[in-house]
N, C-alpha and C positions, 0 to 999 in steps of 0.2 A: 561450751557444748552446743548453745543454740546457734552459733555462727558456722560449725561444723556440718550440723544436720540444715541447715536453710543452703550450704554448699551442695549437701550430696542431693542433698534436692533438687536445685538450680541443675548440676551434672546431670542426673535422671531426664527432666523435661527435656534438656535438651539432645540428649543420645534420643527420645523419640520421636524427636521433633526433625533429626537428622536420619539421612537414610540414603540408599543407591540402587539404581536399579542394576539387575542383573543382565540383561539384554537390552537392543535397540528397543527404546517407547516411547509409543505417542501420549500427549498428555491431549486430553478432550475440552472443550469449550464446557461441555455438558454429562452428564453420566450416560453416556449414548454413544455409541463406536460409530453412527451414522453424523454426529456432530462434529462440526468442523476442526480440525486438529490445530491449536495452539502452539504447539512446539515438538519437538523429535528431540529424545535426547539419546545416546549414545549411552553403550554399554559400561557401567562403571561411572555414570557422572551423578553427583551428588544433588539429592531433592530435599525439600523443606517441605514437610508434614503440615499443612494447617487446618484446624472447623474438625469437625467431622465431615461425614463421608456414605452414603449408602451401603449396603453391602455388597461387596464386590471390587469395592473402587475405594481409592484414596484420595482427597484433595491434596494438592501441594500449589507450592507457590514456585512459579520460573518468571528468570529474566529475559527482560529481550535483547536484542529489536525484532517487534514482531511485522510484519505488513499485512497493512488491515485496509478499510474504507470509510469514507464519508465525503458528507455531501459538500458540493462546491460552494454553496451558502456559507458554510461553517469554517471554510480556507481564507487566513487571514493575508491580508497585502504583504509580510512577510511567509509567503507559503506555508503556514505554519496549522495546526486545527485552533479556534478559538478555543477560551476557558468555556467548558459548558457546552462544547460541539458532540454528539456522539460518534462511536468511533465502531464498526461495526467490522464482523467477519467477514462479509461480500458486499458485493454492490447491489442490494439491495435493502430496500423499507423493512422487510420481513425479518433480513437477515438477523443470524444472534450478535448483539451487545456486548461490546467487548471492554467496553472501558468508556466512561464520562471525560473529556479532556480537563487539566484541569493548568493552572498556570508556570504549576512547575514540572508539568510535562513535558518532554523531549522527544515532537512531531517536525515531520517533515512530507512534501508531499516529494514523489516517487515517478509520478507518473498520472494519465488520463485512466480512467474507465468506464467512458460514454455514457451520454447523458449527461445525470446532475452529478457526478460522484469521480470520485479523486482517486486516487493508489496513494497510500501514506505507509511510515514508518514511524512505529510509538516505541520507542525506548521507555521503561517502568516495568515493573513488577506484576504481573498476574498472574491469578489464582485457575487451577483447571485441576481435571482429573486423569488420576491415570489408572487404567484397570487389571484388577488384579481375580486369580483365581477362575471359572467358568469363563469371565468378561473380557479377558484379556487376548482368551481366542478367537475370537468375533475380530474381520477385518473389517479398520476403519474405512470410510469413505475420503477420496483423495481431496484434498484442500483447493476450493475453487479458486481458477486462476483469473486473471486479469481480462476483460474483454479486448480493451485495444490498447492497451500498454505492454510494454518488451523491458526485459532489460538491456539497459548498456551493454554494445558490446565490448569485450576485452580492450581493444585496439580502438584508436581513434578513429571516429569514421570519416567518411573522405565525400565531398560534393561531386555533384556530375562533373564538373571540370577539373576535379583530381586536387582541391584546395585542401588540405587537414585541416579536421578540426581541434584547437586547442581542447584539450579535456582539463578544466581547472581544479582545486585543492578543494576549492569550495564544493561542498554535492547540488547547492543549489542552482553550482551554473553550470556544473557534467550535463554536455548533452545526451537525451535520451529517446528512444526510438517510438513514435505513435503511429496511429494508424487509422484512415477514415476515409469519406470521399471528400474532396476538395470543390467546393463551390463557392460559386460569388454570395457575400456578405450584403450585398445593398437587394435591396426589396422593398419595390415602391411605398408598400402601405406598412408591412411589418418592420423594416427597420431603414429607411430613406437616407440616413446618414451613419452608417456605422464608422467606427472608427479605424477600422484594413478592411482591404479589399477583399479578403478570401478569409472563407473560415471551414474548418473541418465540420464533418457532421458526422454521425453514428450512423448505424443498420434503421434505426426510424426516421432519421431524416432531420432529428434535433443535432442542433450547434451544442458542441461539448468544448469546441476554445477557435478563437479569431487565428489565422497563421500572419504572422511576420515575415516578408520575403524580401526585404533591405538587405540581409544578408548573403542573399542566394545568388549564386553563379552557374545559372542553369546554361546547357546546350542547348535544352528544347524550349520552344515558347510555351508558357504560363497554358494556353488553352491545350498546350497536351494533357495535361494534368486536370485541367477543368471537368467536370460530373464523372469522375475517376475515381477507385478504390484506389490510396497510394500509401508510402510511407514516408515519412518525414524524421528526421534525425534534428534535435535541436533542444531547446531549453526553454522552461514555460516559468510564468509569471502571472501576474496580476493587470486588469487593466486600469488606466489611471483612477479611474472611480470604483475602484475593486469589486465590480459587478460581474466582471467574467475572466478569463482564463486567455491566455496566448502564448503560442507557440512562437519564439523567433526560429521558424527554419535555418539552419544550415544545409542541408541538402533535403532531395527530394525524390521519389522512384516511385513505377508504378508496380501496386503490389501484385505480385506472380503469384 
């Protein structure tokens, strides 16, 4: 009799614990439709109830992969976030906390986003809200994008002289499309010996990763490109003292 009812029991918790939504929903970082949206799920896909919940709102728990931020300090020589890196909604200090990384997390970075901060992917489980009732009319605010990272595009992209580029199985070595102004890297007093010649910069003027141009089969000379807003198509990494970031260019363009 007791293994019956400790059954219908277990059954109970969890028919409430499971659930679906009826329409497209965003699920919230926050009980706030101005907070940045977590995940989209489709009409009919199944959600996990968990904590409570303010009124109005539901917590539930979704899978990823989500694409998030963090700081370039916190990017291991395997492009990966450290155990103990924070992992944030934008690329910023302020922004909301999305997740502590921890070792058996599944990160990857993605991409730049100027400055000190990375574009990443965290595969794991998080927790958000989805609103129900009054709250669910309220439209969210659209999920901030990337400052100068792009994604891949479909198709291999091709160098000024019409070279393809291989796109590998690996995502760490998929090239991928950035975007900055290209300047020289050496500076008498600030950095007299850096390790490549050219490094990208953001909109303030700080180095966000060294460019790699071993690779490149340009038409035009290097100084076309020079104090230039461009794009570069290629694959980033670590530098040998895993202190900064670089881009091996495969091609190169100035941006329109």
């Amino acid at each position: 009799m007791k293994t019956k009812l400790l059954l219908l029991l277990l059954a109970v918790a969890a028919s409430l614990a499971a659930d679906t939504v009826a329409t497209d929903t965003a699920v919230f970082v926050q009980t706030d439709p101005r907070s940045p949206v977590l995940a989209r799920l489709k009409a009919g896909s199944a959600v996990t109830i968990v904590g409570e919940a303010p009124a109005g709102w539901r917590r539930v728990e979704v899978s990823g992969p989500f694409e998030a931020y963090a700081h370039n300090r916190d990017i291991t020589k395997g492009l990966t976030v450290r155990a103990g890196g924070n992992i944030y909604a934008a690329p910023r200090n302020d922004a909301q906390l999305l997740a502590v990384a921890t070792a058996d997390d599944k990160t990857e970075v993605i991409g730049l986003a100027g400055g000190d901060w990375c574009q990443v992917r965290l595969e794991k489980k998080l927790q958000g809200f989805i609103a129900v009732g009054e709250a669910a009319n309220l439209s969210p605010t659209p999920r901030p994008q990337p400052l100068v990272a792009a994604p891949t595009p479909p198709a291999a992209p091709v160098t000024t002289a019409g070279r393809p580029v291989p796109v590998a199985a690996n995502n760490a070595d998929t090239p991928r499309l950035f975007a900055g102004t290209l300047v020289l890297a050496r500076r008498a007093i600030l950095n007299p010996n850096p390790p490549y010649d050219y490094q990208l910069t953001d909109a303030t003027g700080r180095r966000f990763a060294y460019v790699d141009t071993r690779r490149l089969l340009l038409t035009d000379k290097m100084e076309t490109f020079l104090d230039r807003e461009i794009t570069i198509t290629g694959t980033v990494r670590n530098t040998v003292d895993g202190k900064d970031l670089v881009v091996a260019a495969e091609s190169m363009a100035l941006k329109k």
